[in-house]
N, C-alpha and C positions, 0 to 999 in steps of 0.2 A: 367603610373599608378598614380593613384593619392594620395596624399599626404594630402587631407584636413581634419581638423580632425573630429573625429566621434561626432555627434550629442548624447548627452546622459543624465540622468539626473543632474540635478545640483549639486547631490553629487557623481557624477562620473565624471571623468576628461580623456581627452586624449593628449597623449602629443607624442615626439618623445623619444624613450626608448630607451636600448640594447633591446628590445623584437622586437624592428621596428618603422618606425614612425607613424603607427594608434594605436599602443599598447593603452587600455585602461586602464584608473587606478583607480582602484576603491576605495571608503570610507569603511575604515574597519567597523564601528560604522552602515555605512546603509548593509552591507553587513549582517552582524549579525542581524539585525530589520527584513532584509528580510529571512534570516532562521528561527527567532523564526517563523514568521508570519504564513513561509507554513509549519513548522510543528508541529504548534498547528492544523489547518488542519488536516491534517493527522492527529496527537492523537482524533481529535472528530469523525474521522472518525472511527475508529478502536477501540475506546473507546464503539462506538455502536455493532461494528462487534464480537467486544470479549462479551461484554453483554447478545447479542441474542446467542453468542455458549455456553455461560459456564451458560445458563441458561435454556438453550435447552429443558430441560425434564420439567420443569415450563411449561416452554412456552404453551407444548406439550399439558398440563392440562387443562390449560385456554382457548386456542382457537381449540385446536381438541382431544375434549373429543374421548375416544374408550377406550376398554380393553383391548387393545393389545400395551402395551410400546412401540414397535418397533414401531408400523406402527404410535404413535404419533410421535417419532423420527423423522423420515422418512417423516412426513405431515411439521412440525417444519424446517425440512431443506428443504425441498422443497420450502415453503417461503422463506427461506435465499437464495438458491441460482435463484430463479423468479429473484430476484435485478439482481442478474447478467447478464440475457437476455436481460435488456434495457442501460446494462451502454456502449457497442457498440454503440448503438442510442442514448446516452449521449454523446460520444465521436466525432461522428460525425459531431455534432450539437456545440460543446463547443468548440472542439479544434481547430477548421476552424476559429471558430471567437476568437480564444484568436489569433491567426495569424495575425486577419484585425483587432480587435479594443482592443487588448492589453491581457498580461498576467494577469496584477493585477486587472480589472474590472472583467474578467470572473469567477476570484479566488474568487472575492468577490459575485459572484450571486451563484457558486456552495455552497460556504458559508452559506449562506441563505439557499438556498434550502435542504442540508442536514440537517439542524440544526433542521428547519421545518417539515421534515417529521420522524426525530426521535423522538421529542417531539412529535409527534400526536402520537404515537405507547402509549406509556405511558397513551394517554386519552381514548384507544379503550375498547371498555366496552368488558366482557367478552363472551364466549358462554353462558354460561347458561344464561344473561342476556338479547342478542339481538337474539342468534340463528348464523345461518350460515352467518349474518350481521360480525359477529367478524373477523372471516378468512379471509372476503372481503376486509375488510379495514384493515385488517394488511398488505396484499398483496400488497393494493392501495398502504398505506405506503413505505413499501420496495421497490415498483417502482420508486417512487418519490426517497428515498435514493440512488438507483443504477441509473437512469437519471444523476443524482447530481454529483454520485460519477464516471461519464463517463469523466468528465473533472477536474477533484480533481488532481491526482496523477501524470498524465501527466502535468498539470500545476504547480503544486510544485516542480515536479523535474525540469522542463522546470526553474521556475521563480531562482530557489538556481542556476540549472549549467550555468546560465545566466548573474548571478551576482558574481559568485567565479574564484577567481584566478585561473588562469591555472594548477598552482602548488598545489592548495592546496581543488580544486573541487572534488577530494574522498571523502577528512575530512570533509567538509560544508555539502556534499552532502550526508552524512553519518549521519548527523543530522535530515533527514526527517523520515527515518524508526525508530532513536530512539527516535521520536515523535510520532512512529506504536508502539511501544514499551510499550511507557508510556499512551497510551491509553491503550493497553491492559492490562496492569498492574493496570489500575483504572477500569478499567472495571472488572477484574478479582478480582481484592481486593475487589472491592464493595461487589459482589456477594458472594465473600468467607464471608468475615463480615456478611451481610444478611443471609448469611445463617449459620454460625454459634449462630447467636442473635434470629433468626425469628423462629414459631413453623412453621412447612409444612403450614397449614391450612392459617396462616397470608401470608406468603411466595406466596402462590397462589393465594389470596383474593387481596390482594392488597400491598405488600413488592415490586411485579416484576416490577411494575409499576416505581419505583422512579429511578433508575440507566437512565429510557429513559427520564422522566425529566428535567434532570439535563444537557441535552444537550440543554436546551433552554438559560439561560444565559452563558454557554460555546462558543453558536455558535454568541451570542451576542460581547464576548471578542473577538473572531478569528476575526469577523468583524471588529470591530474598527481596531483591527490590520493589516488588508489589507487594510484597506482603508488608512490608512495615508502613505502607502510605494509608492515608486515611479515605473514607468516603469524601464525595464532593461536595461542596456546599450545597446546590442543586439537589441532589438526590438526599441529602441530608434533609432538606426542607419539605421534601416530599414525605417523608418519610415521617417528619414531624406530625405530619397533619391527622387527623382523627382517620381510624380506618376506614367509617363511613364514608369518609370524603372521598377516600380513595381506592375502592375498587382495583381489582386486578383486571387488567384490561387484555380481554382475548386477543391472540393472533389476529381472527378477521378483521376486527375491529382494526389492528394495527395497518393493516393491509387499507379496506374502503373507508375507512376516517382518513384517511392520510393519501387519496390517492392521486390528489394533483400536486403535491411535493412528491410522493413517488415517483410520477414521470421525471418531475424534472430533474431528482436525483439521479434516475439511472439514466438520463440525456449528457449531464455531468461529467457521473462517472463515466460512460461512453468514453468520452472524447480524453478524457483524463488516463482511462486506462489501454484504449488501442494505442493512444501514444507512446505512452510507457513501455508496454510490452515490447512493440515495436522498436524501441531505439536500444532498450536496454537487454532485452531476452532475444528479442529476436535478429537484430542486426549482426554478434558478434558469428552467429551461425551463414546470414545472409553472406557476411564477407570471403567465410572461408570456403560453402559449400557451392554457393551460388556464384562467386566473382573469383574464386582460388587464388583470393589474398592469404599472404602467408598469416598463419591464425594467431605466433606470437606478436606481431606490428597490430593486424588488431585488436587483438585485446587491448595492449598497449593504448591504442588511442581511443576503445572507449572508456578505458581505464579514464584518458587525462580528461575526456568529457563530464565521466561523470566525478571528477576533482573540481572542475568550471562550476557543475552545477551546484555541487556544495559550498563553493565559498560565494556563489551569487543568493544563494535559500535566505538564508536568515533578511538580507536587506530587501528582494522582494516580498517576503513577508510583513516586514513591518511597511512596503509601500502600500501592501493591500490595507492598512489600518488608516492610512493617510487617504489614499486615492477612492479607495472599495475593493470591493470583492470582484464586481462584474467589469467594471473597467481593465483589471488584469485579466481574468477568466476572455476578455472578449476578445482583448490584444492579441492573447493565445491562439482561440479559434479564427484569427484571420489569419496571425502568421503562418499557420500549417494550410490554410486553405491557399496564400500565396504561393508560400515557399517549400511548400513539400517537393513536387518536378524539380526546382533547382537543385535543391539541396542532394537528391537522387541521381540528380545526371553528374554535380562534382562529385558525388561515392564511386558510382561508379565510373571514373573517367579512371580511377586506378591509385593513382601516384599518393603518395601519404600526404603532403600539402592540402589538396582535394578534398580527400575521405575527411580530415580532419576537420576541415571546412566546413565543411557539408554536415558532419557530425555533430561541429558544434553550432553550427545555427539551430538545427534540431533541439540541441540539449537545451539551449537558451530558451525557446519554442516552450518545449518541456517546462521547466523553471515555472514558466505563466499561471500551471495548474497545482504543478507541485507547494508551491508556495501558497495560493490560496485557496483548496479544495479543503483541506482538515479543519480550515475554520468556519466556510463556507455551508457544505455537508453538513452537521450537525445542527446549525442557527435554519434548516427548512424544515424542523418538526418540535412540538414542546416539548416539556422534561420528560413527562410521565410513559411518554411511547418512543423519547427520543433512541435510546440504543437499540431498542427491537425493531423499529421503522427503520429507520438508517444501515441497520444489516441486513434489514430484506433488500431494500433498495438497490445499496451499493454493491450483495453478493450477487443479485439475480443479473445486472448489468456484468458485473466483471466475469460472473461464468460463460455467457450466452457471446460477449463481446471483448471483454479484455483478455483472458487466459486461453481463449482459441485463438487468439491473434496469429501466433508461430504457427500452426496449424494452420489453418484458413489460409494463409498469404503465402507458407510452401505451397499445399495444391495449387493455390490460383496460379502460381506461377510455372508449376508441372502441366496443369491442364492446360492453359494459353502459350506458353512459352516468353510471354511478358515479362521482364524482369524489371517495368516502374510499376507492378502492382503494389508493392509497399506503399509509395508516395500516394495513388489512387486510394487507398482503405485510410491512409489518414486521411485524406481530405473530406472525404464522407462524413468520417465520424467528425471533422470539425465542422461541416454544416450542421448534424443532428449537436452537438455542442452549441453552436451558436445560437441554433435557438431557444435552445433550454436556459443560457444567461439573460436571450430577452429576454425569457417570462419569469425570470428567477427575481424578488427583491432584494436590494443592499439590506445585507446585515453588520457593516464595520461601525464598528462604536456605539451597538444596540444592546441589549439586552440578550440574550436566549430566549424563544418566546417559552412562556411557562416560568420563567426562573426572576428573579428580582436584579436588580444592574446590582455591578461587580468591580468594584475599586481596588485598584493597589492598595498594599496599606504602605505606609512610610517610614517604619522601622523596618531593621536590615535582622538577621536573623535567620 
């Protein structure tokens, strides 16, 4: 076996350790550059996704005039979740080649191109002004965002469990969703502010417009920012290797070499993303339209939920390095399988005490996945197929099951008249979740399979 050491970047080192003699050792200082990087990512990304939900019944106004609120609803997420059908054929496309010509150039074209089709959303003139032109080009729009965002998530968690120590790739790794976080919390703050300052009429005329905006010099900063990072140790080492060795490895290939980590990635993702959707996109709508709670007090209080869940991220993260991966991921899928009915009947009992209640046991719930899925995800496939497998996985689950969520659980609740179908769609997905952690191995304080262990190094820097 051989002993040479790994090719990596110039602020990564490999030496002979207690870890083995390929151990890599990485710079704390680039380590860190590369978490901000992908999860300002992420916040721009989620920064939009929270905007277009918690703004939903606006939206509804502007590009699908009717008299029936519902069925604007219901036109409104339909748009949203369109994005989702093509981020698969994002994923296809993005994650194959973040495999042959690197992590950090692919991060920086999805960069661009979400940042690009958010801002266009903000210039689309309204219905009454173009006609059925408006819907078109919001759609175009959120194609182009879902495209983008097919190799976004995959590639940020790929690029942090890439570069983080073995020990401590929960905690780092835990920093990208509270970058999902702090998008939504600006995206939600926006709107709550707009809409506490704005009269309706402004609000619809031209208020909804600036939140999509303001992704245009954001996606400007996240650029600079990828661009000055380096390759990962990982793909640097691959990369080293004689080109015999390594072959370009088909789509299929990615696909049926990989396909009993496939299930259990998008079993995973399942439960990680009906969650999500559900508390964060789709509740602030559930309150107003479905329970005609007043929509500033909600926001408001998923606002403070998702503040809870931020300042709990970072410490469950570093438990999944101490405890594991599945022991949190499992906590999660029971909680929701318990407590979903409860926490549904204090929302809707009404009173703000309740909702809050209710909301934040959810968030907490939440937390379980948020914290350990970025490091999780990644450590189920080796280096060489790991960002092309991991976006087929993770897009094919979130278009089919996460980004229909608001969709799906409006009808069910127009078709039945049910109004705990929420609590009933989480708890599903936390059975198919539960059993995907059974059959998932611990990966906390391993290696990446395919990659050599990975050490802090101990100069500051």
């Amino acid at each position: 076996m051989s002993t040479a050491p790994v090719v990596a970047p110039a602020s990564a080192l490999t030496s002979r350790t207690a870890e083995g003699p390929d151990a890599t050792v990485t710079d704390p200082a680039l380590v860190k550059r590369a978490v901000k990087a992908a999860a300002l990512g992420n916040a721009m990304e989620w920064f939009d996704f929270g905007v277009y939900s918690y703004i939903a019944v606006t939206l509804g106004k502007v590009f699908f005039p009717s008299g029936n609120p519902t069925a604007q609803l219901l036109s409104t997420f339909g748009a949203f979740a369109a994005a989702f059908l093509v981020r698969p054929l994002g994923g296809m496309v993005f994650g194959p080649l973040g495999d042959r010509v690197g992590r950090q150039k692919v991060l920086a074209l999805t960069m661009i191109m979400m940042a690009a089709g958010t801002f266009a959303i903000g210039l689309i003139p309204s219905y009454a002004t173009i006609g059925v032109g408006a819907p078109v080009l919001l759609l175009a729009a959120r194609l182009v965002q879902g495209f983008s965002t097919g190799g976004e998530y995959a590639g940020a968690s790929t690029f942090i469990a890439e570069y983080a120590p073995d020990k401590r790739r929960g905690f780092l790794g835990s920093w990208l969703e509270f970058g999902t976080l702090a998008g939504y919390i600006g995206g939600a703050g926006l709107v709550t502010l707009m809409t506490a300052l704005l009269s309706a009429d402004d609000l619809t005329s031209w208020g909804w417009r600036i939140p999509f905006l303001i992704a245009g010099p954001m996606g400007l900063i996240g650029l600079y920012l990828r661009m000055r990072l380096e390759e990962t140790p990982a793909f640097a080492a691959e990369v080293s290797k004689a080109e015999k060795d390594r072959p370009k490895v088909p789509l299929r290939e990615m696909v049926t070499g990989q396909w009993r980590a496939l299930l259990l990635c998008v079993g995973l993702v399942l439960v990680f993303n009906v969650t999500d959707y559900m508390l964060l996109s789709y509740m602030p709508s559930y309150l107003t339209s479905e329970l005609h709670y007043d929509e500033t007090h909600g926001l408001l209080v998923v606002l403070g939920v998702m503040v809870l869940m931020m300042v709990v991220q970072p410490f469950a993260g570093a438990l999944t390095d101490r405890v594991g991966r599945r022991p949190v991921i499992a906590a999660g899928c029971a909680g929701f399988l318990l407590l979903s009915v409860p926490a549904l009947l204090l929302i809707r009992e009404g009173s703000l005490l309740a909702v809050a209640l209710g909301m934040g046991a959810l968030g907490l719930l939440l937390v379980c996945f948020t914290a350990a899925m970025p490091s999780a995800l990644p450590a189920l496939f080796p280096t060489k197929v790991r960002y092309g497998s991991l976006s087929i996985g993770f897009n094919v689950s979130v278009s089919l099951f996460g980004g229909t969520t608001p969709l799906v659980v409006t009808a069910l609740i127009g078709a039945t008249g049910d109004m705990m179908m929420p609590a009933y769609y989480m708890m599903a997905a936390a059975v198919i979740g539960g059993f995907a952690v059974w059959r998932m191995a611990e990966s906390a304080g391993r290696p990446l399979p395919g990659s050599a262990p990975s050490v802090a190094g101990r100069h500051a820097g």
